[in-house]
N, CA, C and O atoms as a Tinker XYZ file with bonds, in Angstrom:
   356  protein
     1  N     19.293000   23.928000 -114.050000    73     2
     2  CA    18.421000   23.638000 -112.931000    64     1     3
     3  C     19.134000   22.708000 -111.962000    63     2     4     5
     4  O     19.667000   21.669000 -112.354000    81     3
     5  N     19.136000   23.078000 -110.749000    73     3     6
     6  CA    19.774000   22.317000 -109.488000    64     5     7
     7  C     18.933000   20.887000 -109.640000    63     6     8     9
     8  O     17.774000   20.901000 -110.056000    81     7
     9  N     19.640000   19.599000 -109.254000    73     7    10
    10  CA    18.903000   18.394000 -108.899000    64     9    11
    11  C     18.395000   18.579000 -107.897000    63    10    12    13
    12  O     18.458000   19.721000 -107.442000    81    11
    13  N     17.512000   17.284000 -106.965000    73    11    14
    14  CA    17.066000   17.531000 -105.956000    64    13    15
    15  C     18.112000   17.640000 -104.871000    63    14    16    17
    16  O     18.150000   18.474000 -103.967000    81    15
    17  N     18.966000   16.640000 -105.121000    73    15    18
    18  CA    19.810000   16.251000 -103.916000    64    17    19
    19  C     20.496000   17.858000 -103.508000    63    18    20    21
    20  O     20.536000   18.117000 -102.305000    81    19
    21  N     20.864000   18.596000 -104.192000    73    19    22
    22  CA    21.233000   20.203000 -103.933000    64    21    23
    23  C     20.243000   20.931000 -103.280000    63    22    24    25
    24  O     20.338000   21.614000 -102.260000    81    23
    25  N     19.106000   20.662000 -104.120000    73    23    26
    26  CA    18.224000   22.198000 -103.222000    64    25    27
    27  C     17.600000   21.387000 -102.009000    63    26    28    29
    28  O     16.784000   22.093000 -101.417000    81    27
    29  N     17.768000   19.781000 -101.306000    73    27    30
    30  CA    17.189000   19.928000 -100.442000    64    29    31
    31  C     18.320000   20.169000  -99.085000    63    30    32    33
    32  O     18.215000   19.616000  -97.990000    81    31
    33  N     19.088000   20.858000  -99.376000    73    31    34
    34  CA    20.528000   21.071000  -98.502000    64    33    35
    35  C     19.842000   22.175000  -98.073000    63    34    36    37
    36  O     18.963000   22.879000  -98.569000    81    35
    37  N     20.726000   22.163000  -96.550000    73    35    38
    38  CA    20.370000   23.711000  -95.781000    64    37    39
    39  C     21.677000   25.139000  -96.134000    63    38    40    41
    40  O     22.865000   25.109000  -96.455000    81    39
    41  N     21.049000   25.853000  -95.963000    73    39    42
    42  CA    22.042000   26.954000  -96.776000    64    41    43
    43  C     22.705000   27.520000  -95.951000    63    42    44    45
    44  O     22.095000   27.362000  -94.894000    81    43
    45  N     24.132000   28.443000  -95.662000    73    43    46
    46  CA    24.784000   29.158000  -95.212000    64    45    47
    47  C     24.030000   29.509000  -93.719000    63    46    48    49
    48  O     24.248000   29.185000  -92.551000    81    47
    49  N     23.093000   30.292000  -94.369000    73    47    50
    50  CA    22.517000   31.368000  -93.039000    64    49    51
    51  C     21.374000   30.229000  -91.983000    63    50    52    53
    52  O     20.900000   30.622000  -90.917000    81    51
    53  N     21.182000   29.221000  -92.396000    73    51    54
    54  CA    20.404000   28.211000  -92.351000    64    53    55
    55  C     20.866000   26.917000  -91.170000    63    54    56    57
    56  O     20.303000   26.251000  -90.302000    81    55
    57  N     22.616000   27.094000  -91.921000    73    55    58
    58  CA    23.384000   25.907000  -90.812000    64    57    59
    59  C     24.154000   26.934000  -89.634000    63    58    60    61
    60  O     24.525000   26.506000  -88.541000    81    59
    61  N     24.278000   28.027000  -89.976000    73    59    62
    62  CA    25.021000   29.723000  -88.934000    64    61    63
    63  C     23.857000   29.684000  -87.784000    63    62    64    65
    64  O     24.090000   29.568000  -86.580000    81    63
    65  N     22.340000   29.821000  -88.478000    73    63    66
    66  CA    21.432000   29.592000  -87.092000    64    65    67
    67  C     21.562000   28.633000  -86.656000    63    66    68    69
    68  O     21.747000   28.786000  -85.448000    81    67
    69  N     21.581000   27.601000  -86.938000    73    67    70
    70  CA    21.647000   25.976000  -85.858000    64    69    71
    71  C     22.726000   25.827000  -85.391000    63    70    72    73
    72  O     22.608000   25.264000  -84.303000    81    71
    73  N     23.671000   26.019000  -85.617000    73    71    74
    74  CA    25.233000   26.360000  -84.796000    64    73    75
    75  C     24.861000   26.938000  -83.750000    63    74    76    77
    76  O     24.925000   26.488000  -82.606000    81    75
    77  N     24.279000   28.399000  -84.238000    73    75    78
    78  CA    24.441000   29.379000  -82.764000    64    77    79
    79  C     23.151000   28.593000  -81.670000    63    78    80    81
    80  O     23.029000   28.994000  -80.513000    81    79
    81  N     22.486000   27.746000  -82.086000    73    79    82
    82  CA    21.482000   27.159000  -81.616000    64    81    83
    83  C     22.385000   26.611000  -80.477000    63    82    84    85
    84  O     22.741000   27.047000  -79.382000    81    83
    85  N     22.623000   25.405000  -81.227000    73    83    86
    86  CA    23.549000   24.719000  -80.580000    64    85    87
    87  C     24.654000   25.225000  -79.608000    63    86    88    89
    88  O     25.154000   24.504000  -78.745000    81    87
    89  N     24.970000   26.441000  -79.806000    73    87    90
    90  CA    25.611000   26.425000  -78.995000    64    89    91
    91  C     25.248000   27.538000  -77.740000    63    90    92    93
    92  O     26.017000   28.149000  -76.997000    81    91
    93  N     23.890000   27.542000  -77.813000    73    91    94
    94  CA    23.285000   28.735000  -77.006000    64    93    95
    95  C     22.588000   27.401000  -75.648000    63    94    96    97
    96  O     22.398000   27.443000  -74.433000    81    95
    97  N     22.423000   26.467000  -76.620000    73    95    98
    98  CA    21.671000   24.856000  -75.427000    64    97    99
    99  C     22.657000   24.435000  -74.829000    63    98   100   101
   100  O     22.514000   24.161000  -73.638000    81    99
   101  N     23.855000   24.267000  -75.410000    73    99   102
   102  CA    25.074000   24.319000  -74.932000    64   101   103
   103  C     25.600000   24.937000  -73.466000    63   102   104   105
   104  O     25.839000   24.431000  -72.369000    81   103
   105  N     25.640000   25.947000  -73.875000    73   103   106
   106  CA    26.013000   26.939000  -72.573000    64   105   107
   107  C     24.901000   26.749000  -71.598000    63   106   108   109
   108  O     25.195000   26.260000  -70.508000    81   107
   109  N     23.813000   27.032000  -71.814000    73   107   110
   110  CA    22.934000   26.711000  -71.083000    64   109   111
   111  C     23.187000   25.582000  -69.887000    63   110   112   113
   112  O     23.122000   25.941000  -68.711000    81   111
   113  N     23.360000   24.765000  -70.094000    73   111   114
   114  CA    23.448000   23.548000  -69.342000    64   113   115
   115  C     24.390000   22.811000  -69.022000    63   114   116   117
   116  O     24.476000   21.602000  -68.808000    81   115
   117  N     25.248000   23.823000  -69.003000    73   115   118
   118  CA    27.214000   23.191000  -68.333000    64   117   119
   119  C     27.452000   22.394000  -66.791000    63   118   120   121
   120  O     28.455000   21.978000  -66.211000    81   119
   121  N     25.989000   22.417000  -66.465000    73   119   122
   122  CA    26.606000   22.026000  -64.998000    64   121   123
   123  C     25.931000   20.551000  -65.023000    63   122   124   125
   124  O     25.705000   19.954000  -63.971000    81   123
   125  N     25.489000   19.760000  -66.862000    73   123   126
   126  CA    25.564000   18.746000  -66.641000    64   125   127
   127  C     26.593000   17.759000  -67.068000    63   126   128   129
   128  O     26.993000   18.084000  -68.186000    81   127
   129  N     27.181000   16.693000  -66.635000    73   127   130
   130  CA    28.528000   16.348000  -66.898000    64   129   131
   131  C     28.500000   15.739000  -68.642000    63   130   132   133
   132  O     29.425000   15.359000  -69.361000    81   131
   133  N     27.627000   15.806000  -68.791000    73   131   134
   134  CA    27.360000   15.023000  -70.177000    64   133   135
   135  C     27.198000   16.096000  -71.063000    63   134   136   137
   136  O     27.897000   16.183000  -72.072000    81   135
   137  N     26.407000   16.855000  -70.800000    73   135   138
   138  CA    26.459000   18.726000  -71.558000    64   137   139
   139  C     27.820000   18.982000  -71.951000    63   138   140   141
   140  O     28.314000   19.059000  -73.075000    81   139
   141  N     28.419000   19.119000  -70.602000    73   139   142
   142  CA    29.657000   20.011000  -70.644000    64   141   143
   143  C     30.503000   18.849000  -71.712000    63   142   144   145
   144  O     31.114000   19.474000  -72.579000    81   143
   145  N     30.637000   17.672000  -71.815000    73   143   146
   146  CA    31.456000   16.686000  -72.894000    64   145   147
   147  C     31.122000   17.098000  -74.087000    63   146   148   149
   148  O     31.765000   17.398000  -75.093000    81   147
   149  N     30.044000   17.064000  -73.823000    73   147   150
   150  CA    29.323000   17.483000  -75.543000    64   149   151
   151  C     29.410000   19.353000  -76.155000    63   150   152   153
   152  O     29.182000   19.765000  -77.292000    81   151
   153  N     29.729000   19.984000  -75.178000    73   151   154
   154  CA    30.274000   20.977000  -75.516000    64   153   155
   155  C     31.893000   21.192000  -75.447000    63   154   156   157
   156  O     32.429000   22.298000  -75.512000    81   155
   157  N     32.407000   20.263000  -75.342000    73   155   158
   158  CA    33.459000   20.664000  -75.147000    64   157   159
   159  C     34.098000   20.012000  -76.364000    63   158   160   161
   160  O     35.003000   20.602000  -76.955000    81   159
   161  N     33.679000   18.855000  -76.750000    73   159   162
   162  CA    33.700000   18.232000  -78.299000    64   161   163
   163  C     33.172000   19.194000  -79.048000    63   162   164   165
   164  O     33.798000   19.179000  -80.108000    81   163
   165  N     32.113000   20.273000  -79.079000    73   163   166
   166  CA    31.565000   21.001000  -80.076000    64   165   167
   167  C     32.406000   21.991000  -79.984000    63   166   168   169
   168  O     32.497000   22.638000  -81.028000    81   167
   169  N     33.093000   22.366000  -79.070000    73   167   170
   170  CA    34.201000   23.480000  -79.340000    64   169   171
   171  C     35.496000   22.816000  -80.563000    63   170   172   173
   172  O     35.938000   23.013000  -81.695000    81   171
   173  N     35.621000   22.118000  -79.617000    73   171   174
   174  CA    37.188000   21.077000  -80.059000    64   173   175
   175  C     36.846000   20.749000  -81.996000    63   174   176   177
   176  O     37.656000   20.880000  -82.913000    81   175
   177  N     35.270000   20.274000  -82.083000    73   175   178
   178  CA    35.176000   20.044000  -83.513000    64   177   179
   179  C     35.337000   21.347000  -84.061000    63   178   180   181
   180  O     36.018000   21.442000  -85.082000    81   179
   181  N     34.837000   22.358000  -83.568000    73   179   182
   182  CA    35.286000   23.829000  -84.685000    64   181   183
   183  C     35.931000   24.628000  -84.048000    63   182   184   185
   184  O     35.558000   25.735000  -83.660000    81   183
   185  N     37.591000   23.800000  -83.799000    73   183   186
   186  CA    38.727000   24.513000  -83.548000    64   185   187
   187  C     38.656000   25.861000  -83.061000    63   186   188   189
   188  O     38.934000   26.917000  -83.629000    81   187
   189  N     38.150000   25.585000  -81.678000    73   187   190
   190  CA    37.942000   26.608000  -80.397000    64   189   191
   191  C     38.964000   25.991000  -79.456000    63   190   192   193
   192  O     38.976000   24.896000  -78.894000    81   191
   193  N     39.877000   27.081000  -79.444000    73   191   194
   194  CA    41.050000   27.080000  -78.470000    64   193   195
   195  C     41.277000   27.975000  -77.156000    63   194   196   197
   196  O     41.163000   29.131000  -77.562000    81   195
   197  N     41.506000   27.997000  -75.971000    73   195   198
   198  CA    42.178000   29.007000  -75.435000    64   197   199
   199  C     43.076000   28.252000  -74.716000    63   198   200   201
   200  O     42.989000   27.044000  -74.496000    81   199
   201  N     44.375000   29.387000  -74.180000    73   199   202
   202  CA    45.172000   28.756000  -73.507000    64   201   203
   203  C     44.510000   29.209000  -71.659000    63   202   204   205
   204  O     44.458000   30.306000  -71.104000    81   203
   205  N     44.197000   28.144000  -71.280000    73   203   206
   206  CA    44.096000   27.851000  -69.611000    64   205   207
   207  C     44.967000   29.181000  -69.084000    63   206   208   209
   208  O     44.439000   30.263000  -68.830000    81   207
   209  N     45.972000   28.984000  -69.002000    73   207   210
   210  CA    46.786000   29.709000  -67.933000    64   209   211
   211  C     46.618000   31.213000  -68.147000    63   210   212   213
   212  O     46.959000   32.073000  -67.336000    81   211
   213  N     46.019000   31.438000  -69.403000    73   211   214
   214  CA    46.317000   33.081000  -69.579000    64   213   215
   215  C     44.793000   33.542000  -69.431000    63   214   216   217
   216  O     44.580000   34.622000  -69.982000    81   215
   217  N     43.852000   33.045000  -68.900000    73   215   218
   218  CA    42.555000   33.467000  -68.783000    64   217   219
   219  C     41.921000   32.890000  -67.875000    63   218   220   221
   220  O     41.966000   31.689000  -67.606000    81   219
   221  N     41.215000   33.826000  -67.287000    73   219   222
   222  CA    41.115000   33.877000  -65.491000    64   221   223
   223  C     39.257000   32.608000  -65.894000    63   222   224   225
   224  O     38.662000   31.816000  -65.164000    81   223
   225  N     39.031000   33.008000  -67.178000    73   223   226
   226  CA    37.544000   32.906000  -66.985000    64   225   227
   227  C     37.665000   30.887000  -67.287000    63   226   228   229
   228  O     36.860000   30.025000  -66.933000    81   227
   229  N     38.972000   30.733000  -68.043000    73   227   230
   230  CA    39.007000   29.603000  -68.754000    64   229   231
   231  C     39.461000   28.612000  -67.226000    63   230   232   233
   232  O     38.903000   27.621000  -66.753000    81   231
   233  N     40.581000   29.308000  -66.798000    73   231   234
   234  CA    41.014000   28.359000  -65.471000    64   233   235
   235  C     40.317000   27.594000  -64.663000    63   234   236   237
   236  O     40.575000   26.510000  -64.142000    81   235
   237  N     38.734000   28.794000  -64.591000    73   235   238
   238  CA    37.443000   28.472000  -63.907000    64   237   239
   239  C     36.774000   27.766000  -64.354000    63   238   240   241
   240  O     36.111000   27.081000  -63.576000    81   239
   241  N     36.623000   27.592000  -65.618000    73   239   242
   242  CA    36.660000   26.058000  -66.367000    64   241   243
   243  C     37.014000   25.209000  -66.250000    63   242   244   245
   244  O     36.231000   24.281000  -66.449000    81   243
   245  N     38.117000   24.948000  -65.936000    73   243   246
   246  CA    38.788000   23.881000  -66.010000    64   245   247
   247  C     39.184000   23.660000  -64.739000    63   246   248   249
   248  O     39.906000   22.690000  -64.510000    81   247
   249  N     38.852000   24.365000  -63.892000    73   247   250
   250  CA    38.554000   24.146000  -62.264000    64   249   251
   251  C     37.175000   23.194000  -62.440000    63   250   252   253
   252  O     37.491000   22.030000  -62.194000    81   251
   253  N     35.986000   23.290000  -62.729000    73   251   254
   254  CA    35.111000   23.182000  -62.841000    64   253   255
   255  C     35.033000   21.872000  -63.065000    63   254   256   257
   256  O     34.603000   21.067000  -62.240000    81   255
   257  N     35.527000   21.537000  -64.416000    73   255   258
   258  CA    35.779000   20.060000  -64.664000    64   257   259
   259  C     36.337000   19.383000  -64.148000    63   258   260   261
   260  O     36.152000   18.195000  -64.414000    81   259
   261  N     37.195000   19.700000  -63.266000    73   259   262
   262  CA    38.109000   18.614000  -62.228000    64   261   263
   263  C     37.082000   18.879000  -61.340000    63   262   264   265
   264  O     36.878000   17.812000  -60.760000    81   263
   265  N     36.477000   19.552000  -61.003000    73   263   266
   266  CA    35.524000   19.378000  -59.651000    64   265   267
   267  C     34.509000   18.316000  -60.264000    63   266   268   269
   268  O     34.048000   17.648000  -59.339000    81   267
   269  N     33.922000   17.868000  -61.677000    73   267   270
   270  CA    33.090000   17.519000  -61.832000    64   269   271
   271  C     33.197000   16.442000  -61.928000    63   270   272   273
   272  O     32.490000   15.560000  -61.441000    81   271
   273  N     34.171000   16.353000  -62.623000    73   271   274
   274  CA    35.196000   14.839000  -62.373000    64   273   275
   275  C     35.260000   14.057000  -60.727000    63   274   276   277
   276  O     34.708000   13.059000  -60.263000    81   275
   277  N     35.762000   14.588000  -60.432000    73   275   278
   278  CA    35.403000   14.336000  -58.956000    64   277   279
   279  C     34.693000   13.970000  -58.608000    63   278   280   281
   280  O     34.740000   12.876000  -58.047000    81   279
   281  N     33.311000   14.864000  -58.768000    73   279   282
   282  CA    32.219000   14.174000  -57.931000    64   281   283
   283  C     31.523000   13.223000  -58.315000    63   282   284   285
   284  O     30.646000   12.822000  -57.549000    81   283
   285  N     31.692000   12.628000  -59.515000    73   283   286
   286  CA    31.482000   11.829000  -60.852000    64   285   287
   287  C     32.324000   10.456000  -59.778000    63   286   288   289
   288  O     31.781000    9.529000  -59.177000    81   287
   289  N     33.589000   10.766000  -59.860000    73   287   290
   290  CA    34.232000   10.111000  -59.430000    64   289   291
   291  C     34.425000    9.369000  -57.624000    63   290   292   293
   292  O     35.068000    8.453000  -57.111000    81   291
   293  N     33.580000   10.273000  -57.232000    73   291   294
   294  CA    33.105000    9.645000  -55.560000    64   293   295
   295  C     31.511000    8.784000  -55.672000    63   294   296   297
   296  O     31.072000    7.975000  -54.855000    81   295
   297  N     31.068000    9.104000  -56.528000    73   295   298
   298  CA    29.821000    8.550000  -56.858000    64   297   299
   299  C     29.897000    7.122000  -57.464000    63   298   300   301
   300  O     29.117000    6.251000  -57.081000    81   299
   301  N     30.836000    6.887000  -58.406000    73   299   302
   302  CA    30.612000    5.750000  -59.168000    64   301   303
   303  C     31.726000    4.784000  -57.917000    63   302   304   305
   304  O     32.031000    3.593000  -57.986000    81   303
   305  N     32.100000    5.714000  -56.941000    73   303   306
   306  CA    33.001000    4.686000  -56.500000    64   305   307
   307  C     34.474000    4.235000  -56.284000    63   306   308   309
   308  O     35.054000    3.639000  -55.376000    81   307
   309  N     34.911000    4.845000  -57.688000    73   307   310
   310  CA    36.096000    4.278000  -58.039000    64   309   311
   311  C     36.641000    5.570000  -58.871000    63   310   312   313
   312  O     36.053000    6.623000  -59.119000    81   311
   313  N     38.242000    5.053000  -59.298000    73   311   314
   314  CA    38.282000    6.246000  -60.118000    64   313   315
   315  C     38.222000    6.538000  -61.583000    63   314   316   317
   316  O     38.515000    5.702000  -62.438000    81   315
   317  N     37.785000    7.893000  -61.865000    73   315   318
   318  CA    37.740000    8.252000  -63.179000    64   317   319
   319  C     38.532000    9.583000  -64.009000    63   318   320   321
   320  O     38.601000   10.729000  -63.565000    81   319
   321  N     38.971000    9.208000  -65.028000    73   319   322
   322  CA    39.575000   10.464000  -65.269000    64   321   323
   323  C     38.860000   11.181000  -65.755000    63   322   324   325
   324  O     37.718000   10.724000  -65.708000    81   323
   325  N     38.946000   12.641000  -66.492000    73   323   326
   326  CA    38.476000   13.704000  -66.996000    64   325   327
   327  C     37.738000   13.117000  -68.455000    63   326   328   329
   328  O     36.685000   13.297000  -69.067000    81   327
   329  N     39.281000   12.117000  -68.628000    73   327   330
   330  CA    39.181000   12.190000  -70.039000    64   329   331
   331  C     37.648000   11.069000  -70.590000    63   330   332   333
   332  O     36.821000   11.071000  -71.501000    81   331
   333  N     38.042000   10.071000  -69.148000    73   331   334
   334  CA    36.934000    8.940000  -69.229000    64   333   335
   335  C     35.817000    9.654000  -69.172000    63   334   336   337
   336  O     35.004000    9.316000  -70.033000    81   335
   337  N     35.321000   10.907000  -68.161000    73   335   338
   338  CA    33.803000   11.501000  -67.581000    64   337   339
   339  C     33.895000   12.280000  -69.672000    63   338   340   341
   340  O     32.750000   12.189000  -70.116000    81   339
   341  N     34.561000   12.700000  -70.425000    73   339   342
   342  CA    34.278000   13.652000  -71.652000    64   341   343
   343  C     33.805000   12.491000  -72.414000    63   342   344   345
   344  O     32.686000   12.459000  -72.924000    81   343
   345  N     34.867000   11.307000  -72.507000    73   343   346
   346  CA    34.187000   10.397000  -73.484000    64   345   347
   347  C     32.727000    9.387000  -72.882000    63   346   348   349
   348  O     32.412000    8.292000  -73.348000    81   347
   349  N     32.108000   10.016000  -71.910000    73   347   350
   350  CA    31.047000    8.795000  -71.791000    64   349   351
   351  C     29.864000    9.701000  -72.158000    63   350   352   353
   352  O     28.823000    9.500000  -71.532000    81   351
   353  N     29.879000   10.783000  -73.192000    73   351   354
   354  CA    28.709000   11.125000  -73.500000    64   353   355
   355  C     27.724000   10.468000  -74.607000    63   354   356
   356  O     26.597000   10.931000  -74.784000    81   355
C-alpha cells in the first residue's frame, strides 16, 4: 500500500495538463513585458531552444523584445537591458 505522501502527488497525465495550461496563458499574453519573462524562463526551464537567425518567426521575437525593452526603457527613463526587463518578473 502507497503512503500518503505518494498518492497525494499529481500524476503524469495530471502535471502534462497543467504544463500545456501553462503554457496556453502563456502565449496568450506576450505583449505583457512580465508575461513574456515568465515565458521565456518557462521555455528556458524545459530546454526550449531555437536558433534566432534560422527562423523568420523566432527573429520576430526577438525583434519584439528589443522593441519591448525599449519602450520599458523610455518609460522608466533611463536605461535598461533585456536582460534587466526578463529578470524583473
Amino acid at each position: 500500500m502507497l503512503d500518503k505522501e505518494y498518492r497525494d502527488k499529481a500524476n503524469l497525465a495530471e502535471l502534462n495538463n497543467l504544463h500545456g495550461k501553462v503554457a496556453a496563458v502563456l502565449a496568450e499574453n506576450l505583449d505583457d513585458p512580465k508575461i513574456l519573462a515568465n515565458a521565456i524562463k518557462f521555455l528556458k526551464d524545459n530546454n526550449v531552444t531555437a536558433d534566432v537567425m534560422e527562423s523568420e518567426s523566432m527573429q520576430s521575437l526577438a525583434d519584439s523584445i528589443k522593441q519591448i525593452a525599449k519602450e520599458e526603457e523610455e518609460a522608466v527613463g533611463g536605461s535598461i537591458s533585456i536582460e534587466e526587463l526578463l529578470g524583473s518578473s
